[in-house]
C-alpha positions in Angstrom: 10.3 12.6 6.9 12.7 9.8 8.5 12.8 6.6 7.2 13.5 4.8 11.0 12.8 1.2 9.6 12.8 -1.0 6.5 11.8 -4.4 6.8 10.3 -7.6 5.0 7.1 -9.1 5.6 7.0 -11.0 2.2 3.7 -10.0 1.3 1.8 -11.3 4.0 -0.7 -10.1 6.4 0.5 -12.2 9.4 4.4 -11.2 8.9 3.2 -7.9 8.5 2.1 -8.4 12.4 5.1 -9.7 13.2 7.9 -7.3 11.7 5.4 -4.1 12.6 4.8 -5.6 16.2 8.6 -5.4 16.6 8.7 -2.0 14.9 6.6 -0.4 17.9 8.3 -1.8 20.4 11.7 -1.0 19.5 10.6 2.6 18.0 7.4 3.6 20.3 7.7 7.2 18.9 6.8 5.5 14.7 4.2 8.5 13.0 3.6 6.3 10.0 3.7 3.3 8.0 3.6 3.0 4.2 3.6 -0.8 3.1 4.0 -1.8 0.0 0.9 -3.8 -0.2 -2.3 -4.0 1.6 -2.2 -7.0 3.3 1.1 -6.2 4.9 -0.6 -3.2 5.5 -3.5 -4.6 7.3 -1.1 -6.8 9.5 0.5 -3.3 11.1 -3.2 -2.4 12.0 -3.7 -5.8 13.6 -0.3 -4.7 15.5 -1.1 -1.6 16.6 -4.8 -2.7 17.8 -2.8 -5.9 19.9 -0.7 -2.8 21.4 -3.1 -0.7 21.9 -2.2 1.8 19.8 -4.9 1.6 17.3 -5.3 4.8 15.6 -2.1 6.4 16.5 0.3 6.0 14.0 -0.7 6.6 9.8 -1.0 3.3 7.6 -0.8 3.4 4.2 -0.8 0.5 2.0 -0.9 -0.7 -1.9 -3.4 -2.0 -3.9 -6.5 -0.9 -2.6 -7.9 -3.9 -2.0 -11.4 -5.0 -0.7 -10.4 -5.1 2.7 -7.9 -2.2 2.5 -10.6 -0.2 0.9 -12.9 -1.2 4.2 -10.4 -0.2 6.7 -10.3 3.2 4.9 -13.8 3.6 5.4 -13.8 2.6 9.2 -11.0 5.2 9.6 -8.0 2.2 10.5 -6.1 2.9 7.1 -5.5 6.2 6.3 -5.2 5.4 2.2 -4.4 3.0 -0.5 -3.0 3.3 -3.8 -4.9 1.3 -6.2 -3.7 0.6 -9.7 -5.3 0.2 -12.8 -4.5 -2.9 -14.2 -6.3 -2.6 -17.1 -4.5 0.6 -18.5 -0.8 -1.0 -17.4 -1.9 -4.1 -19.5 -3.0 -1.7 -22.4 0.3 0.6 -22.1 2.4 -2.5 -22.2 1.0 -4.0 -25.4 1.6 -0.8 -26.8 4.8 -0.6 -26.0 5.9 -3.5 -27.3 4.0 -3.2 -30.3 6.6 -0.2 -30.9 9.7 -2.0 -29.8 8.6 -4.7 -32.6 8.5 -2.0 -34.9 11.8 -0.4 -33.8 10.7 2.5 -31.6 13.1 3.6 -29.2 11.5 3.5 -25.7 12.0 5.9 -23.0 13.7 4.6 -19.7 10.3 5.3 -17.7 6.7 4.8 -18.7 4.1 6.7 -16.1 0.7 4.9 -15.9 -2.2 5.8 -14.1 -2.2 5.4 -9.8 -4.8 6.8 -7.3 -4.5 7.6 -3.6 -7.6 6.1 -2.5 -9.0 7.7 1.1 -11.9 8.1 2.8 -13.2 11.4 0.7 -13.0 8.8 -2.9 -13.4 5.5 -1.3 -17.0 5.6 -2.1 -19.2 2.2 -0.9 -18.3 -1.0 -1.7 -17.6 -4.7 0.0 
């Protein structure tokens, strides 16, 4: 895989329009997006459908998301990557449970992530 682009879209779903919009134009040939949240995400689908390209190049996002989790479903976003908030906030406590009690820590701590497509997205909103 080639990285061709990297850009900001701060987050949002409308600059996610913007900076992707650009990305097709100046690189017709993109196979794939990954953005690093949903509604950034959702914004290069909104591109590609305003270029009519919809359905031709892969979108992955983060945080699987109600609407992220939707446009898996309809077959616009290929996956998500949900979180579990839950276990982070239990693996943190934890963890600093044993740095007040002196533990050494190690320099990474895995938790819990899941590719979310359209064979586990089940039903939902």
């Amino acid at each position: 895989m080639e990285v061709i682009a990297s850009q900001t879209a701060n987050w949002e779903r409308d600059q996610g329009f913007n900076v992707f919009q650009n990305i097709l134009q100046s690189r017709p040939g993109v196979q794939a997006v990954f953005a690093c949240n949903d509604l950034m995400a959702l914004g290069a689908i909104e591109a590609m459908g305003a270029a009519g390209k919809q359905g031709q190049v892969l979108v992955v996002g983060f945080d699987a998301i109600d609407d992220a989790r939707a446009a898996v479903r309809a077959g616009t976003m290929a996956a998500s990557v949900a979180q579990h908030p839950e276990e982070m906030g239990r693996v943190a406590i934890e963890k600093a449970v044993a740095l007040l009690r002196g533990e050494k820590l190690p320099p990474t701590i895995p938790v819990k992530v899941e590719l979310i497509t359209r064979e586990n997205v089940g039903a939902g909103p």
